[in-house]
N, C-alpha and C positions, 0 to 999 in steps of 0.2 A: 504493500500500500504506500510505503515512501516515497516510491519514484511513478505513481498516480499520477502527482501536482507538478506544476512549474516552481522549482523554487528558485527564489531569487534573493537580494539584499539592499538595502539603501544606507546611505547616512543621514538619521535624523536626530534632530535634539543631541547633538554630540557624539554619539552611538553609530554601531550595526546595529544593526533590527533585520533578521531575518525573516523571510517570511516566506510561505506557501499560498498559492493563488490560483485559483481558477474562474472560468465563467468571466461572461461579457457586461453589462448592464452595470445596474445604479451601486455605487457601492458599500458595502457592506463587512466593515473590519472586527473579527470574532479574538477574546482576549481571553487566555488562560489562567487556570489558579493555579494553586503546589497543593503536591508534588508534580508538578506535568509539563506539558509542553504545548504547540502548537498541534501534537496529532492527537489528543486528548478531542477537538473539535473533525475526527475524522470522518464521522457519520454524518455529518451536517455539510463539511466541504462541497458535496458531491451532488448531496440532494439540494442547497441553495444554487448551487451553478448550474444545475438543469431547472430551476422557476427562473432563471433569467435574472440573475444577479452577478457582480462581481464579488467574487470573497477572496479576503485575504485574513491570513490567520499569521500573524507574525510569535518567531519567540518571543519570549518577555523579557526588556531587563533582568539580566541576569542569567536566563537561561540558553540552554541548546547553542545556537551557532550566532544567537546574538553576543553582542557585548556583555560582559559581567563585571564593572569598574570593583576596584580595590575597597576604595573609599565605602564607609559602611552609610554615610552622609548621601549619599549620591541615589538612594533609593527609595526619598519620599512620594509622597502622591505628587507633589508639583513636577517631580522627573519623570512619576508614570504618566500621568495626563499628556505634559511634554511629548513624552516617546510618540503616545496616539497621534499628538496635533499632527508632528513634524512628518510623519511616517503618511496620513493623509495629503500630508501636502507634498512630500515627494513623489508620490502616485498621480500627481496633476487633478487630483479629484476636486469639487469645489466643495463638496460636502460627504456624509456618509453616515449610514445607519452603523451606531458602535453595540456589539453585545461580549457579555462577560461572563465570565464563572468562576465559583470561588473568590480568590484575590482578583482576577480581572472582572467581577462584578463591580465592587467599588472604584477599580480605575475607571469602567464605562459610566457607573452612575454619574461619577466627577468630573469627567468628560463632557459627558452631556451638559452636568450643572452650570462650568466652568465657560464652556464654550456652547451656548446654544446655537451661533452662527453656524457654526461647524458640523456638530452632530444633528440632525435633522430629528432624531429617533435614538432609543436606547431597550435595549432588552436586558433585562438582568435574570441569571442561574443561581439559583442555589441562597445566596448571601440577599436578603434584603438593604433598600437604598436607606442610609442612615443621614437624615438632614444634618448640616454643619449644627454644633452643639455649643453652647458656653459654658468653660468651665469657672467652679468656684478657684478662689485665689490661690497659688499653689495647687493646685490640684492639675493631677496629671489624667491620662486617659488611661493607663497603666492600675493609678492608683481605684480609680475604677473597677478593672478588671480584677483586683486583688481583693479587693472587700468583697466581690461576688462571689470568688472562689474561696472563701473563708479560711480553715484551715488544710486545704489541699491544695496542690500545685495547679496551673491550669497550663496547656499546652504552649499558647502565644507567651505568659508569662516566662516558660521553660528554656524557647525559643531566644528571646529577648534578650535572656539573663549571659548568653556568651557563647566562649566554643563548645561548652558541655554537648550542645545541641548535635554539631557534628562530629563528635565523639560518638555518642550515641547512634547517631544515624548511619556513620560508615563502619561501625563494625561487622554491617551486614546490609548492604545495602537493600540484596532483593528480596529478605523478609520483611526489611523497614518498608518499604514501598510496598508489598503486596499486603503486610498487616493494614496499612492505612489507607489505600483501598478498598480493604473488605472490610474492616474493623467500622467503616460508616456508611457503607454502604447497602441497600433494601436488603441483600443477600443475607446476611447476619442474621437476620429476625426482629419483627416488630418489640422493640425494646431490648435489644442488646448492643445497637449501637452505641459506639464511643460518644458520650459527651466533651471528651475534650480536659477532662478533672483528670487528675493521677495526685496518687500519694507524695508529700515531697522526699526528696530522696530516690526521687524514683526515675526511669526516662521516658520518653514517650514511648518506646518497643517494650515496655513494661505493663505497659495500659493495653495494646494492641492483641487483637485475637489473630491467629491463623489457619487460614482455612486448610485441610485435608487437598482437595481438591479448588479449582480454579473457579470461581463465579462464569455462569454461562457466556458473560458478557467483556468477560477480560480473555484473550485468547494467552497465550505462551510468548505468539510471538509480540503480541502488547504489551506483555510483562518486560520480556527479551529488550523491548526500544525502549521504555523506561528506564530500565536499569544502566543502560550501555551508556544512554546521557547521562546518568547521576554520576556515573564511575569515570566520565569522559571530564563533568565541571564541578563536579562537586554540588552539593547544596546550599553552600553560604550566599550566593544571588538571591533564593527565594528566601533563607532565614531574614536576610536584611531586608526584608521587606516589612517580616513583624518589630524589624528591633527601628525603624521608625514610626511605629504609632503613636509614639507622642509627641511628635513633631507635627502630625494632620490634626490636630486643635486649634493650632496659629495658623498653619497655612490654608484654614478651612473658614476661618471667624471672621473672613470678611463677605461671607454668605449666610451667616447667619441669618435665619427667616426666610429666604429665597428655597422657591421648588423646580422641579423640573416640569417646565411649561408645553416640553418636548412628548409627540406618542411615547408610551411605554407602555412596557410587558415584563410580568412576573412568573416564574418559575419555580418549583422546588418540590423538595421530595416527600412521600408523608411521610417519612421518616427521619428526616434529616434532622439532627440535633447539635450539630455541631457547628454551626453558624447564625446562632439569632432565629430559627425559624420558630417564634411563638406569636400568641396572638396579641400581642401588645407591640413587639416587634414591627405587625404586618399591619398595627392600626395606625402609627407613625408612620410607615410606607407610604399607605396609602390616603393619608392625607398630606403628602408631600408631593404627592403624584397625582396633578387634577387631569391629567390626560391618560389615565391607566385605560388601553386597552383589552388588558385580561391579566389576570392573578389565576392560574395555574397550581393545584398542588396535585404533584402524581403517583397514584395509589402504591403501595405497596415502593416505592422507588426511594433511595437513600439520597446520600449526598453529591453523588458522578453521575448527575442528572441525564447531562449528552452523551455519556456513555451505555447507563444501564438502561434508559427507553428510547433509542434514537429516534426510533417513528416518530413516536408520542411527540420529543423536543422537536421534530423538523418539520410537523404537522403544525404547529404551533406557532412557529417563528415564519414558515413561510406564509400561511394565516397572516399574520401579522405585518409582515414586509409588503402582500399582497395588499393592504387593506391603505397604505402611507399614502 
């Protein structure tokens, strides 16, 4: 399935940015979370390119065969939104429908927010859209996440806190990636996926389940391209992504009270627990979103939304592209 796509590269926003591209028409740039990459959006590539769109699925800062800078500083939202603008405009496009998953849900939401000239449309997987927020004085977004996780470790926290992280994660890479896969994903069982808590003391491949056999929907050789990338750039591109979150407070607070005025579309799995998916969550969404055209939750389906019901997300999204 690799060499399916045209791939190709550009210089934007300072960066490579690689990216996979097919199809003719309006365009349409698909953004990936972690653990993953550009082929994480492989069931979608193929079916948007035959409704008559252009897609382009680039890596993400930090990963694959894009650029991964040193600098831990170099990977807030203003660099990922960045990445998007610049990466649109080296395409000659004048505009483009942006959608995300996972972590590239919030760079599309921000996207869109940041730039509505630009983004015409946004779809967001997985991660609901969280309005810019004001914090109390001293107060971090961290400090946050810490009183919620009371006395357990939370993942993003674990992440944050240094190299432990890729300690932990390359002792093994291809159970690390296949636990946290399956471990939130529908496959697991209604109420056994990972929320994301662990004991402290503990690492993330601590909290992770593994499965016997492979989930219907992950092949071998899915597993095989995942791993080859993580062992080819390592993980600290994606970890820096969480060890900036408290830096998107400031760079976020000059939108304070601002929605996205842009169509949009929501996704997510009824099972997914590991990203905000609750009903207070979806009620701030959705009064941030007066242009929602559909809120989506798909039965029995975990947190690898575009991976574990392709139909379902390609039925939905081209639904939606159809309708701009």
């Amino acid at each position: 399935m690799i060499d399916e796509f045209a791939h190709n590269a550009v210089i934007a926003n300072g960066i490579r940015i690689h990216y996979v591209e097919a199809g003719e028409g309006p365009l349409v740039v698909m953004c990936h979370g972690w653990p993953e990459s550009w082929y994480s959006w492989r069931h979608q590539i193929p079916a948007l390119a035959a409704a008559g769109f252009r897609v382009v699925v680039p890596d993400m800062r930090g990963y694959g065969r894009s650029s991964r800078p040193d600098d831990v500083g170099a990977y807030t939202i203003n660099h990922l939104v960045g990445d998007m603008v610049g990466l649109v405009g080296a395409l000659k496009a004048e505009s483009a429908v942006i959608v995300g998953h996972d972590w590239g849900a919030p760079v599309a939401w921000y996207s869109a927010l940041l730039r509505p000239d630009l983004f015409r449309a946004v779809a967001g997987l997985s991660v609901p859209f969280r309005p810019p927020v004001s914090l109390p004085p001293g107060m971090k977004i961290s400090d946050l996440v810490r009183e919620q996780a009371g006395n357990r470790d939370y993942y993003r926290l674990f992440i944050a806190s240094g190299a432990k992280a890729e300690v932990d994660f390359e002792k093994d890479i291809r159970s690390y990636i296949l636990g946290i896969l399956y471990s939130v994903s529908g496959d697991i069982g209604a109420g056994q996926q990972w929320d994301g808590f662990m004991e402290h003391g503990e690492g993330i491949s601590d909290a992770l389940t593994f499965p016997e056999i492979l989930p219907p929907w992950l092949t071998e050789a899915d597993l095989r391209f995942y791993v080859s990338e993580f062992e080819r750039t390592g993980l600290t591109g994606g970890f820096n992504y969480y060890r900036n979150i408290d830096a998107m407070a400031a760079q976020l607070a000059p939108f304070i009270g601002c929605t996205i005025e842009q169509p949009t579309l929501y996704l997510c799995g009824e099972h997914d627990v590991i990203a905000g998916n609750n009903p207070e969550a979806h009620a701030i969404m959705q009064a941030a979103l007066p242009d929602l055209h559909g809120f989506h939750a798909l039965a029995g389906a975990g947190h690898w939304l575009q991976q574990e019901r392709p139909e379902e997300v390609n039925e939905y999204l081209v639904q939606f592209l159809n309708g701009l």
